[in-house]
N, C-alpha and C positions, 0 to 999 in steps of 0.2 A: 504494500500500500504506500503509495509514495504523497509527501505535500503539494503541494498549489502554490502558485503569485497570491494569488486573490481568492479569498474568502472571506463567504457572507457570514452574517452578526450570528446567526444560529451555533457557528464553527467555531465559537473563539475558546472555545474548553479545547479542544484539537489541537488550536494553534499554541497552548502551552504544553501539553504532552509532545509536540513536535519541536519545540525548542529545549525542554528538557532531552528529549532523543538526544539531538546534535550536539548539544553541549557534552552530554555525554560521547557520544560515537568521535567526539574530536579530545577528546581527555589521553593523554598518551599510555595512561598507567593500566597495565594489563594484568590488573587485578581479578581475583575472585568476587572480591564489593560490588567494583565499578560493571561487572559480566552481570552480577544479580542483577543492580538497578538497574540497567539494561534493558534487559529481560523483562522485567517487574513497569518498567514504563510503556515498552512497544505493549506488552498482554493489556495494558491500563488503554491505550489510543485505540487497539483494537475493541475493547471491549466499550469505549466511550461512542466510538465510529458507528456501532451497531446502536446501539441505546439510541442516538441521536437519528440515524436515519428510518430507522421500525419505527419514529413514532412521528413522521413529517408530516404537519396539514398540508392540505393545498397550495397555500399561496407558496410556503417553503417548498414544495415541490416545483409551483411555477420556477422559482429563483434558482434550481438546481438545475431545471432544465434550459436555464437561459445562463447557465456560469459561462466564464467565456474560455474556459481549459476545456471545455467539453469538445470531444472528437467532433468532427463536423467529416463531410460529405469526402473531401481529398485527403483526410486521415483514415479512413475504413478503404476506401479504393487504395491507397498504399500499403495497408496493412493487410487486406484479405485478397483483393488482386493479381493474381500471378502477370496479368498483363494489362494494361489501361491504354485505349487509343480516343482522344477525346474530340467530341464531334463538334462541328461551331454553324451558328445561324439557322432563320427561321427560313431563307430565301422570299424573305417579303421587308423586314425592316433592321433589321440587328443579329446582335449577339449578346443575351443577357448572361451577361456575370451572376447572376441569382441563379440561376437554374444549368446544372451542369450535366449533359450525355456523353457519351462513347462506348464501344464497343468492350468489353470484358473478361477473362477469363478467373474462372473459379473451381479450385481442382480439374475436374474433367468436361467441366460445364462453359459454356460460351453463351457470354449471356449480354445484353444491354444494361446500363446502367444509367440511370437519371435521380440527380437530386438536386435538393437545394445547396445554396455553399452562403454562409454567411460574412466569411471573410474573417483576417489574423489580425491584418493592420489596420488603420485606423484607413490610410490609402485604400488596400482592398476592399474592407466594407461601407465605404461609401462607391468601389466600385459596382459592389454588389448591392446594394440598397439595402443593408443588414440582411440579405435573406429574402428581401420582397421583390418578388418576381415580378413584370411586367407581358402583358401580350404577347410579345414577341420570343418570351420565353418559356411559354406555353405552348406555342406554336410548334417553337425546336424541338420541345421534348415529344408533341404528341406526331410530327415527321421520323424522327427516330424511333419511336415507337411502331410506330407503323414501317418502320422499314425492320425491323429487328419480326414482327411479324410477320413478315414476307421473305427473311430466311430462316424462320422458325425458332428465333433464338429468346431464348426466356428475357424478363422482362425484373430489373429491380429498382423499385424504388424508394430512396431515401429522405423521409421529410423532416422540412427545420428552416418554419418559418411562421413568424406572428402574423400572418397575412400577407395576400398580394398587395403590390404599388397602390396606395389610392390616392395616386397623382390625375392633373388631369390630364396630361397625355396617355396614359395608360389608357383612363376612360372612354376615352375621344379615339383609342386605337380598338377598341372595345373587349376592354377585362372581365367583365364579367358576362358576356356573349362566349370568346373562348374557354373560360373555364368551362362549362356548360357543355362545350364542343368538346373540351379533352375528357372529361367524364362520360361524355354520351361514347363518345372510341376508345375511349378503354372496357368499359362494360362490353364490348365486341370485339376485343383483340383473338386472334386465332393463337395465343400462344398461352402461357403459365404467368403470370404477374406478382407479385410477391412486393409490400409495401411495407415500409417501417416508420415510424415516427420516432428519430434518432434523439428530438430534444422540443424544438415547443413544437405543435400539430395548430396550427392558427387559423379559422373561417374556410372561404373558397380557397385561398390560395395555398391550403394541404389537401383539399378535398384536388385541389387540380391535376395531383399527380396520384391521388390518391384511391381511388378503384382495380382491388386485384383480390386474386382468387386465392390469398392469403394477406391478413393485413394487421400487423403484429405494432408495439412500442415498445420501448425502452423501460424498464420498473421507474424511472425519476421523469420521462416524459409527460409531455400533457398532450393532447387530441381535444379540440372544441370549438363550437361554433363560431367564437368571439374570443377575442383577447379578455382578460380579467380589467383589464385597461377601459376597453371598447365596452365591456357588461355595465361597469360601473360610472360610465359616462352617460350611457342611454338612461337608465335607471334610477344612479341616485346625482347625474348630472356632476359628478367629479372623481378622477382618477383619485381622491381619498378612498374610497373604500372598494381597490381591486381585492381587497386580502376578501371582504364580503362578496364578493361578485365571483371569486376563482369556489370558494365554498360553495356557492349557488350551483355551480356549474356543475359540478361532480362530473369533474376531466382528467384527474389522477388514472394510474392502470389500473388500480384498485375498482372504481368506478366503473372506468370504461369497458373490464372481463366480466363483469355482476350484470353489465345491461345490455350485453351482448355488440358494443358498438365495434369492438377489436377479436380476433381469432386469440389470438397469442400477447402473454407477457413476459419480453426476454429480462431474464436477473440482471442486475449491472455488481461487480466487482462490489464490495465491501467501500462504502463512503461515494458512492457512488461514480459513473464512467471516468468523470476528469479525473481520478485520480491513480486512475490503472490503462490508459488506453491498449495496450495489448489486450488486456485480459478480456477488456471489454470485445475487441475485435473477434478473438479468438471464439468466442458465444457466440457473436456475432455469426461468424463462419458457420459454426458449428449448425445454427439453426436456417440458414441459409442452404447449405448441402442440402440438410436432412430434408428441407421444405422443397426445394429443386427434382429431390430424387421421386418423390412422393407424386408431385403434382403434374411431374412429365412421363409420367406415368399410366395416366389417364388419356382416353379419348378426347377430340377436340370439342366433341357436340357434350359431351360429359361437362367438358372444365367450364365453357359455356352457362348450361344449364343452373350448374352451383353456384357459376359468380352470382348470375343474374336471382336465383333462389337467395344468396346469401345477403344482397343489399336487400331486398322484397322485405324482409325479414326484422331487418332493426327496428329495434323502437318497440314501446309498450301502449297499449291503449287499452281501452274498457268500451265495451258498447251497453246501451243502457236504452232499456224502452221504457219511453214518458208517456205516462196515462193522459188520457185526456184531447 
């Protein structure tokens, strides 16, 4: 389990177990004491690390799922990728920085790959608009998409974005017409699709890459209609009360497996992804393969029939006959 740059208010018991660590691990005396304390501090962070995460509300979930050490979209493609060829443009207006395709290879599988990418530097993500797609990079993914189904090749998508652009060029280039379009062709893709929500899952612009015939998060991810931001602006008229608006939501994975919104909730390492990215990838992998091998497995009018049965499906209601 390794430290962080930055950590939130929740963490700060951590961050004194982590400076006792190093203080010690830089102590030269190769003592029997100094091996105990040692010992007796990492067993103390690990067992702090757990306490603190088993028992995260909501909004503390939002915050883990927006830390900024957390893998992002060209950390998993390096890390589980045996080969990455990355694709660019919509052939209509651009090349958005938010949304990243290319070609893939995964063990023995060849696959497409689409996600969002939020960026490192401060340069990058405002290349990337933090994460908020534009039109034009909806477009790209759902051309790739489509071409990855026309040589058969499975389909992975990775989301990690608080929403699409709601700029007015986006809307003027028509964002929320394309989302609409990439959901309506992904629901009829002739191949296997396989979607993850790596860190936040925000309105249309996760729902946009967001239809496949496995559709899994992260244990510290969020998936939701609306930002906690955006709930509590409509609502109670001021980003004061996201922490009340991410509670309303019930967009945790906890949530999201009880009401059937997600197939799968992948574990994140101990303290959550930032602070293990291998371990996290390697899960990552792991359930990647195992879901690949599974669903290419199946006939085409099959994978079909179940996507389309599986979104039919979400949601609860009551039907109720009123006398009178």
């Amino acid at each position: 389990m390794a430290s962080t740059s930055y950590q939130l208010e929740f963490e700060s018991p951590l961050r004194e177990l982590e400076d006792t660590i190093a203080s010690l691990e830089a102590d030269n005396q190769d003592s029997g004491e100094v091996r105990d304390e040692l010992r007796a501090a990492r067993k103390a962070l690990l067992d702090k690390t757990r306490e603190i995460y088993g028992s995260l509300d909501e909004w503390q979930t939002v915050r883990v799922a927006r830390h900024p050490d957390r893998p992002m979209f060209t950390d998993y493609v390096d890390l589980i990728c045996d080969e990455f060829v990355e694709l660019h443009g919509d052939k209509f207006f651009g090349d958005d920085r938010a949304l990243r395709t290319g070609f893939a290879k995964i063990d023995e599988f060849k696959v497409m790959m689409v996600g969002h990418h939020k960026g490192k530097t401060l340069k990058e993500r405002n290349e990337c608009y933090f994460g908020c797609a534009h039109p034009e990079g909806y477009r790209k993914a759902m051309l790739k998409m489509k071409k990855a189904a026309k040589y058969g090749l499975p389909i992975i998508c990775l989301i990690d974005t608080p929403g699409a652009y709601p700029g007015i060029g986006a809307e003027e280039r028509g964002q929320a017409q394309v989302i609409a379009e990439s959901m309506l062709e992904m629901s009829r893709l002739e191949t296997p699709i396989i979607c993850i929500v790596i860190g936040e899952g925000g309105s249309g612009g996760a729902l946009g890459i967001g239809v496949g015939d496995r559709v899994a998060v992260l244990e510290f991810s969020y998936y939701s209609v609306i930002s906690p931001e955006g709930c509590a602006g409509i609502l109670w008229k001021s980003h004061d009360f996201a922490e009340n608006a991410a509670k309303a939501l019930k967009l945790t994975s906890k949530h999201l497996k009880r009401l059937g919104a997600v197939d799968d909730v992948i574990e994140e390492p101990t303290g959550g992804a930032h602070r293990d990215h291998y371990q996290m990838a390697a899960r990552m992998k792991q359930y990647l393969v195992k879901t690949l091998r599974e669903l290419t497995e199946k006939p085409t009018d099959t994978l079909l029939e179940e996507r389309y049965g599986k979104f039919r499906q979400i949601g609860m209601f009551v039907e109720e006959t009123v006398a009178g």
